[in-house]
C-alpha positions as CSV (number, residue, x, y, z in Angstrom):
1,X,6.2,14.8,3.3
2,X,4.7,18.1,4.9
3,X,6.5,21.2,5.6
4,X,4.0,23.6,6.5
5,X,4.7,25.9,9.3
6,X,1.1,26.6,9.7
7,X,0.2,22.8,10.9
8,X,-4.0,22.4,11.1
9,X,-6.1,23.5,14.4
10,X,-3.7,26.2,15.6
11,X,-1.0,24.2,17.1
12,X,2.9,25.5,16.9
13,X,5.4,23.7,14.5
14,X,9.1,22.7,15.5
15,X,9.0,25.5,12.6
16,X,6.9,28.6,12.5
17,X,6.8,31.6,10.1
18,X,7.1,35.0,11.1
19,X,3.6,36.0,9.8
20,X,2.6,32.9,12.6
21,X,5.0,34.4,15.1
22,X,2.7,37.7,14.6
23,X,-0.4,36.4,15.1
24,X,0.5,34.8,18.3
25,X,3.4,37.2,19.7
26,X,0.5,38.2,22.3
27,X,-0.4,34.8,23.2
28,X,-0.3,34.0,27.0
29,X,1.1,31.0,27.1
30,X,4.1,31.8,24.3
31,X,7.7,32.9,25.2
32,X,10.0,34.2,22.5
33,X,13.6,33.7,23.6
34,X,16.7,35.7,21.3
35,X,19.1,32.9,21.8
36,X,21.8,34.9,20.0
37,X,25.5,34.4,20.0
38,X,28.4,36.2,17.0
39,X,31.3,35.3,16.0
40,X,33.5,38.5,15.5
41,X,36.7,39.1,13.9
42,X,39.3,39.2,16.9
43,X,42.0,41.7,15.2
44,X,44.9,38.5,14.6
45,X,42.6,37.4,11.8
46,X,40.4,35.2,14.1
47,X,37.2,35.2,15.1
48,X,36.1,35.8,19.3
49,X,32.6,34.6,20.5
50,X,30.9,37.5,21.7
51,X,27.2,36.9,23.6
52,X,24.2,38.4,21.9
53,X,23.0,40.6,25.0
54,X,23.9,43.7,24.0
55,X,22.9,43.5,20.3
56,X,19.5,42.3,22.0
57,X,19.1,45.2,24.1
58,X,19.3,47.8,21.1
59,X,16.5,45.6,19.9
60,X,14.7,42.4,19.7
61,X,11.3,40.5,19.2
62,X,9.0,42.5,21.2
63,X,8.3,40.3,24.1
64,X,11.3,38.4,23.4
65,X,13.5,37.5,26.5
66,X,17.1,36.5,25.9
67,X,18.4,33.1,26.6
68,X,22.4,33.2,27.5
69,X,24.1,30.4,26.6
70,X,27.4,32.3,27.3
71,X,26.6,31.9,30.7
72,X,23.2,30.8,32.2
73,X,22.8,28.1,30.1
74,X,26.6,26.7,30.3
75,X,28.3,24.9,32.8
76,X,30.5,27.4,34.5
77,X,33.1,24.4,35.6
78,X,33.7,23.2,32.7
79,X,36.6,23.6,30.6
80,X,34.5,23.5,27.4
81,X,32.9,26.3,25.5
82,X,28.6,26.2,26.2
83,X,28.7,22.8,27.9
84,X,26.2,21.4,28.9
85,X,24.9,22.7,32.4
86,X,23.4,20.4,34.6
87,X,19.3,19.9,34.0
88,X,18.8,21.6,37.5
89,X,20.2,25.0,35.8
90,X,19.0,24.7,32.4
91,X,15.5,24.4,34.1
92,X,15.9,27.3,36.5
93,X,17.1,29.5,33.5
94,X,14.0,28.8,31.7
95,X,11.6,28.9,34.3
96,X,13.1,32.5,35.1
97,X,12.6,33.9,31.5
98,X,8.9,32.9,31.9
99,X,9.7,29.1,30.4
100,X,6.8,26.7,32.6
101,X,5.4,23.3,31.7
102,X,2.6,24.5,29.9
103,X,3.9,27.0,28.3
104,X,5.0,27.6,24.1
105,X,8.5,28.4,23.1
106,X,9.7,30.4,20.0
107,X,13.6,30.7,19.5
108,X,15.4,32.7,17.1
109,X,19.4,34.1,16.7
110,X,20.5,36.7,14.5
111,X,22.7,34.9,12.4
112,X,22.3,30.7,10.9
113,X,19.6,29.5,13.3
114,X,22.3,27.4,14.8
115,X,22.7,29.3,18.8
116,X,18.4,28.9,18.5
117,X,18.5,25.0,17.4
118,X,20.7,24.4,20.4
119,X,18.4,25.6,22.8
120,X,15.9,23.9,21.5
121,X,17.6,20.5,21.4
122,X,18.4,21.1,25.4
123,X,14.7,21.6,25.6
124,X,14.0,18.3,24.1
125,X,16.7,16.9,26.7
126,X,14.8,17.9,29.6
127,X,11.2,16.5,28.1
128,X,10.3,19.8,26.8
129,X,8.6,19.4,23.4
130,X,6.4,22.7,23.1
131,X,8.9,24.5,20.9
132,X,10.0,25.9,17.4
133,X,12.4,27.6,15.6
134,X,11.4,30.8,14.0
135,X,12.4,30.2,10.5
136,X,14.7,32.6,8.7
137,X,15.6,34.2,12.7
138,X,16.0,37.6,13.5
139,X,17.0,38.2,9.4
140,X,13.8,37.6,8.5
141,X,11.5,39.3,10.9
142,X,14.0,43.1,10.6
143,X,14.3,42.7,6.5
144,X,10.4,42.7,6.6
145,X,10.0,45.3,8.2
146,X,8.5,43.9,11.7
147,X,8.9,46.3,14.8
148,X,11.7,45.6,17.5
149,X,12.0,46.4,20.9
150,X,14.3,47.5,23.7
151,X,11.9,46.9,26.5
152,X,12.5,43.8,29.2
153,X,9.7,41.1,28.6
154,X,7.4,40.8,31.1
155,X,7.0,37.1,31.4
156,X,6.4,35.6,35.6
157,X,9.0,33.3,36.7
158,X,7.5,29.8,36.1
159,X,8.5,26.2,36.9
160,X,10.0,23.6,34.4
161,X,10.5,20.5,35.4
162,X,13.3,18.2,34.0
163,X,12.2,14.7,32.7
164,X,15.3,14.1,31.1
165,X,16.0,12.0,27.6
166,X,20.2,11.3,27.9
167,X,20.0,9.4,25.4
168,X,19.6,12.7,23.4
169,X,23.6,14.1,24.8
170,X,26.1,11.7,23.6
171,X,30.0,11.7,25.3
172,X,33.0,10.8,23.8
173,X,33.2,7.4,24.7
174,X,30.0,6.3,22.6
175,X,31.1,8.5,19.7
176,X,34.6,7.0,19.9
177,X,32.5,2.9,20.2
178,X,30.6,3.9,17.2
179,X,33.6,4.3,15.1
180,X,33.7,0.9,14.5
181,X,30.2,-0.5,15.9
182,X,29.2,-0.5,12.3
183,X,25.7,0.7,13.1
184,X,25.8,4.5,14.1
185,X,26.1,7.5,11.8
186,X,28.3,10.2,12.5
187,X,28.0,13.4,10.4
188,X,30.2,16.5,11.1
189,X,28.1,19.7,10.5
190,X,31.3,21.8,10.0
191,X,32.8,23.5,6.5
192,X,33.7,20.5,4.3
193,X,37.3,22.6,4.1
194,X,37.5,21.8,7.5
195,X,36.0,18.0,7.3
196,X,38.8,17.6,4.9
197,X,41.4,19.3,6.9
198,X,42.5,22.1,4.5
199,X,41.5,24.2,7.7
200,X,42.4,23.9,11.8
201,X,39.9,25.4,13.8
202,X,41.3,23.3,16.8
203,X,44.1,21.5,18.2
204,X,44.1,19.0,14.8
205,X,42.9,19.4,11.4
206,X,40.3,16.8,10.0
207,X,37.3,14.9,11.5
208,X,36.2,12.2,13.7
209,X,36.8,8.7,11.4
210,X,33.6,7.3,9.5
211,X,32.3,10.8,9.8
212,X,30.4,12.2,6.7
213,X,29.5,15.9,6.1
214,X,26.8,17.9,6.1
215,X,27.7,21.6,6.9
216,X,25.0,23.1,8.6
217,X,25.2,26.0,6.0
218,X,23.9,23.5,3.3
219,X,20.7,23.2,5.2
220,X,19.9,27.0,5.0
221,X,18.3,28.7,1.7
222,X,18.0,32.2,0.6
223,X,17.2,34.9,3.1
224,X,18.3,31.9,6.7
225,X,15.5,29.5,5.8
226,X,15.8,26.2,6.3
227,X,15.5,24.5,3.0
228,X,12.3,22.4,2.2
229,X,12.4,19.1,3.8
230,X,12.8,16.7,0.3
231,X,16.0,18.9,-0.2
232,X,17.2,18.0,3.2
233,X,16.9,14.5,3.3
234,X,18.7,14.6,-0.2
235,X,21.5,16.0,2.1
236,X,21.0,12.7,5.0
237,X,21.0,9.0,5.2
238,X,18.7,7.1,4.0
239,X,18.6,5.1,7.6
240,X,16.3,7.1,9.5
241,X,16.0,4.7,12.6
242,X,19.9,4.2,12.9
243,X,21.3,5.8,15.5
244,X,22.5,9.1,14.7
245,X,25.0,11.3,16.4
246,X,26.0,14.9,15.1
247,X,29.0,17.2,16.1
248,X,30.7,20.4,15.4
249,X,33.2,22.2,17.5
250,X,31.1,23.0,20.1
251,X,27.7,21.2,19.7
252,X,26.0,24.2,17.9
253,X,26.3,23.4,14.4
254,X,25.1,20.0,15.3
255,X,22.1,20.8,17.0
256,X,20.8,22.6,13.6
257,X,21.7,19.7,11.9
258,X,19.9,17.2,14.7
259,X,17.1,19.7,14.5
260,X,16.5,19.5,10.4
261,X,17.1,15.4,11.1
262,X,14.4,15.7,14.0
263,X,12.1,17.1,11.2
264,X,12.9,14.5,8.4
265,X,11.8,12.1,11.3
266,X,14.7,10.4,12.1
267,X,14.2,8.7,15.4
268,X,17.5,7.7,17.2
269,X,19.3,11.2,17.2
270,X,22.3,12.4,19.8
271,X,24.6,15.7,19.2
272,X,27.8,15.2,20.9
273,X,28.0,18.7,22.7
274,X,31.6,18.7,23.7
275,X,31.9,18.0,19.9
276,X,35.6,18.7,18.6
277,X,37.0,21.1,21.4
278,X,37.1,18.1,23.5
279,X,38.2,15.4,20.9
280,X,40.8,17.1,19.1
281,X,42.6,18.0,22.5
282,X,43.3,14.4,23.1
283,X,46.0,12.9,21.1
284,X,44.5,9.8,21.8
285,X,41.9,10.0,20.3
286,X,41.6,9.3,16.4
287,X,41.6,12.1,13.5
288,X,41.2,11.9,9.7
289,X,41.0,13.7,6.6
290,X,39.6,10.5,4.5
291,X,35.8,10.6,3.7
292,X,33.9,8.6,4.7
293,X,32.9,5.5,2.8
């Protein structure tokens, strides 16, 4: 099992290195997107979301555009938190931060990798497969000492066209059929305080039944790497051609998680996007704080 981020002939990892990111910052064909999002104390002893743009704009990746998934790169009808926009407007936000068909992608965040990871699973929805994760995010590149930026990227608008994979989105009826199907795995990427219901980040405490847990900090290492891939597949099923479907709250945490699975090689993976703020408003549908079995 490999897990370089420097892969042989030149070509770009779902993974890269911020020595690699260096190297080819002046590409042509590569875009670096800051896909940040925080979560900030609110003053009632919560935490608010608050989007990354201004935190970018006192400095980011030189080059790097930002990538809003507050806004352009939500559905603005839906009653969810970063639902999933239609491909029509994921594809016109890329193409206007300089995101074609031929082009390279590089995503980072400044916090867990998490806001980045979702980005680049809706990339993969469309058919897009040209991009990586910087590994250890913005972190990494500021606590070595790399330069930042306050200048706008200069990238022309491009076109990217959707050829979209739905089987990579599930909705909450097929999470809700594979409760008892026997055949899919669900694994909740949230604290295991909250998999166990000893905390209520939404309407119910607990998880999704049959659900096991893999927080999505457990995949991280010193400094916002991702661990080495044998210790992540110590953290997965052994089943890597089952069908696989990962959730949060909101479909972020997930997406790291379907992103480290992607890696493993796990072929059959889904994150449930509308993830726990949609289930755990409807009474109907079932909550537990057993573990899974």
């Amino acid at each position: 099992m490999t897990d370089s981020t420097h892969p042989p002939g030149g070509d770009m990892d779902t993974l890269v290195s911020t020595d690699w990111l260096s190297d080819h910052l002046h590409d042509d064909d590569l875009v670096v997107l800051d896909c940040s999002v925080y979560m900030d104390p609110d003053g009632d002893g919560g935490m608010r979301t608050v989007p990354g743009r201004a935190r970018y704009e006192d400095g980011h990746i030189p080059g790097a555009g930002f990538a809003d998934l507050c806004a352009d790169l939500a559905d603005p009808d839906s009653a969810w938190q970063f639902a999933m926009p239609t491909p029509e407007r994921f594809c016109a936000a890329m193409g206007a931060l300089g995101v074609g068909d031929d082009s390279r992608v590089v995503l980072y965040d400044g916090t867990i990798a998490a806001w980045a990871a979702r980005v680049w699973w809706m990339l993969r929805w469309v058919g897009f497969d040209r991009a990586a994760l910087l590994d250890g995010g913005l972190q990494a590149w500021t606590a070595e000492g790399r330069p930042l930026s306050t200048e706008a990227p200069a990238h022309p608008q491009r076109s990217l066209v959707a050829n979209v994979r739905p089987e990579l989105i599930a909705d909450r009826d097929e999470v809700l059929a594979a409760i008892d199907d026997g055949a899919t795995c669900l694994i909740d990427t949230l604290m295991p305080e909250h998999y166990r219901g000893e905390m209520q980040m939404y309407e119910r405490p607990g998880h999704i039944p049959g659900a096991s847990n893999v927080a999505v900090t457990s995949l991280l290492a010193e400094g916002y790497r991702f661990r080495p891939l044998d210790e992540l597949a110590a953290l997965h099923p052994e089943n890597r051609d089952a069908r696989t479907i990962t959730y949060c709250g909101g479909g972020i945490a997930a997406s790291a998680n379907a992103f480290a699975m992607h890696r493993l090689g796990f072929s059959d993976l889904a994150v449930y996007t509308a993830s726990l703020q949609e289930w755990a408003a409807d009474p109907d549908l079932p909550m537990t704080t057993e573990e899974a079995r």
